[in-house]
Structures are given as C-alpha cells and as structure tokens.
N, C-alpha and C positions, 0 to 999 in steps of 0.2 A: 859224584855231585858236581854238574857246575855250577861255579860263581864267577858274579862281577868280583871287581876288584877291592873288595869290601876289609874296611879298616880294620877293624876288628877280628880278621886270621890273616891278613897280609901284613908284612912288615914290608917287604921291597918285590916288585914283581920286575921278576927275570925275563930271559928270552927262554922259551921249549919252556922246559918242567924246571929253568933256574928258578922258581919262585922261593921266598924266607918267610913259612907262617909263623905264626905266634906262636907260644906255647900253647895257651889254652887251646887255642884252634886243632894244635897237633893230638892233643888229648883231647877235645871232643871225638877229634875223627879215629883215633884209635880206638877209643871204647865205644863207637857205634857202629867200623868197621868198616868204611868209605871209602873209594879211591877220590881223588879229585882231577879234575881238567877245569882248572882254570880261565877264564874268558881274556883274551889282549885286552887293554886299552885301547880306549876310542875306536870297538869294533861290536856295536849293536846288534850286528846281524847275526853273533853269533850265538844270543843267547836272545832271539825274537820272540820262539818261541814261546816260552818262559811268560814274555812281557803281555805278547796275546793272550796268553791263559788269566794273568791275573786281571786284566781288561774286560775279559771275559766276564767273571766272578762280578767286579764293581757293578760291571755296566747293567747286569743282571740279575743281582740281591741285594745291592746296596744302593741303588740310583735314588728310591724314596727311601731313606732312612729306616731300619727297622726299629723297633722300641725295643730297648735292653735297659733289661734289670740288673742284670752282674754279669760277669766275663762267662760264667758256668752256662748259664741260659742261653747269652749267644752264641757258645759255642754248640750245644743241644742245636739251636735252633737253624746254624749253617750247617751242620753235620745231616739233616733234616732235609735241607733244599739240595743239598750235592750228590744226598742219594735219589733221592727223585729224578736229579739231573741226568742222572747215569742210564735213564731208559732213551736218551735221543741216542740218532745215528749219527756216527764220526762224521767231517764234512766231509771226509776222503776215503776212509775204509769203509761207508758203507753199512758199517756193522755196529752194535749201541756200545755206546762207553761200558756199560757192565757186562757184557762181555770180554771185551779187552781188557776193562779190568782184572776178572775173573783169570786172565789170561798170565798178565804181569804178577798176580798173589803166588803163583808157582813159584816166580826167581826173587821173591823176597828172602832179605835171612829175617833169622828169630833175635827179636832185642833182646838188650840184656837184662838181665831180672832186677837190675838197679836205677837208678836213674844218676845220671852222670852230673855231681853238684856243681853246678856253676856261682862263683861270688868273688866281689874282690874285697881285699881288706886294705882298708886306710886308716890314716888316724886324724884326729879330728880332736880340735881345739876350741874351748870353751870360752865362748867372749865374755866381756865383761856383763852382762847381760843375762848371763846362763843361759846360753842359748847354744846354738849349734847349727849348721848353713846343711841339706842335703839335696842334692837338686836343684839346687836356687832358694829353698824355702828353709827357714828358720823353725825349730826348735825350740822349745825351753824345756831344759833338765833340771830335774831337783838334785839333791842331793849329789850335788857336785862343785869343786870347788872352781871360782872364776880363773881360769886359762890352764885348767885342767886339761891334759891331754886323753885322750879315748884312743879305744880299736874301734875301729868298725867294720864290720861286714857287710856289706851289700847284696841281697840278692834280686831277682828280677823284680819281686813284689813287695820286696819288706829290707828293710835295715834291721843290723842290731848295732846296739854299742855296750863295750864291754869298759872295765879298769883294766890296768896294768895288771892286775892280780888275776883277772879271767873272771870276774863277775859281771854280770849280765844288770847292767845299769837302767836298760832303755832302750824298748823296741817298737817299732811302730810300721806301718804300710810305709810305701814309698808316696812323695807326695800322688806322682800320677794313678796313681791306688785309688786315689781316695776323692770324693768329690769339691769341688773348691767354697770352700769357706769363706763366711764373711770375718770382719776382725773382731768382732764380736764371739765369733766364734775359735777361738786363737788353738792349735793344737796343744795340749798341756797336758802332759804325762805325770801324775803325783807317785 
C-alpha cells in the first residue's frame, strides 16, 4: 500500500523504510497483510497517480450531485457506475479496465474471515447539565450523576458509553451519522 504521510499510522517519518507507525496502523496492516512504501514528504509525484484516479471518480459521478438516501444506496449505487466504467479502454494499454482487472483478481490474497475492529476508548465527564461533548455536539444523559466519569468507545459510526462497572449507559450514531437537527429537536436518549 502506498501512503501520504497520513497522521493517523505515522508517528514520525524517517529516511528509507526509518518510518514509526502507530500501533493501530501496525495492526491494521498485520491483519490485512500489507507491505507498505511510504510516499516523502513534499513529493507529490510520487503518489500522482493515485490523485488522477480520484479526480477521475469526482470529475465523473460526482460533479452533479447524486441523490442519497443512506451510505448503503450510495455505495450500491457507485459500485453500479465503476462497473460500468470498467468496459472503457486504458488511456495507455489499449485494453478495457475489466480486463486488467480480471488480470490483477489473480495476485489478490483472500481476506480474513473477520473484520479487524477498529475504536478508541476515552472517557468522558458529565457536565453539570448532564450532558456530554462527542465531536463537538452535546449530549444529554439520564441517569447519571453530574460530573460522573464514563468509558467510551468510539467507533467509525456510533459511540458507546459505559460505567465504571461495564454497563452500557448510552449509545448513539456519531453526530456526522446522523442528519443535523434543529434545537428543537435536541438529541435525548431516556
């Protein structure tokens, strides 16, 4: 896999292969089984490629907006146009992307039968309010006491928050989940 210099598995980038990933980084990439070559800094050209492709994609499905109903349908619905896409001819080889495709599914490996959990846990402090800050948006919890401490877990789509004890107090979509709300409409878990 190359990457930019992306925060999130780099801690410090080296010279040659000195680079410090993260932990998680290091465990994504063991359990999906990846080498890496990392891209320098302040060296664009070497991951251009990359950047044409998704230039590609915008300039091409996304330029009038499509209508989406939930993340599921638009993913249906771009999985839809990419296979379509795949009967043009390469600009250079001449030959249609499903074949090359077809070509590249050979040196694929097989994933692994699980899915590799990604989340971090924090904790999080109950203001006077009963409320609780995730993403910039507030919260109100019931049954909790004002400047009670939580766990929480974060995952890509959803928060939980637990007690000290490991009970499951309070779970909700992440705000960017969820459509935005007037105040009227105040997020309130009972």
């Amino acid at each position: 896999m190359r990457m930019d210099n992306l925060a999130a598995a780099i801690v410090t980038v080296g010279k040659g292969d000195q680079w410090e990933y993260t932990d998680a980084f290091l465990r994504f990439q063991a359990h999906y089984g990846f080498k890496v070559q990392p891209c320098n800094p302040a060296s664009e050209h070497e991951k251009g490629n990359v950047e044409r492709k998704v230039s590609y994609v915008r300039n091409h499905f996304f330029v009038t907006a499509p209508i989406m109903e939930d993340f599921k349908q638009l993913a249906e619905w771009l999985k839809k146009k990419m296979i379509e896409d795949r009967k043009r001819l390469h600009y250079e080889k001449g030959v249609s992307i499903e074949e090359l495709w077809q070509d590249d599914q050979k040196k694929l490996k097989v994933l692994p039968l699980k899915d590799l959990p990604i989340f971090s846990i924090d904790t999080v402090k109950v203001n006077k309010y009963g409320e609780i800050k995730v993403d910039g948006e507030k919260f109100v919890i019931h049954k909790v006491r004002i400047k009670q401490s939580l766990v929480m877990k974060k995952e890509w789509d959803r928060f939980i928050c637990f007690t000290n004890d490991g009970e499951i107090i309070f779970q909700e979509f992440r705000p960017y989940m969820t459509p935005i709300l007037s105040p009227s409409q105040e997020k309130v878990i009972v």
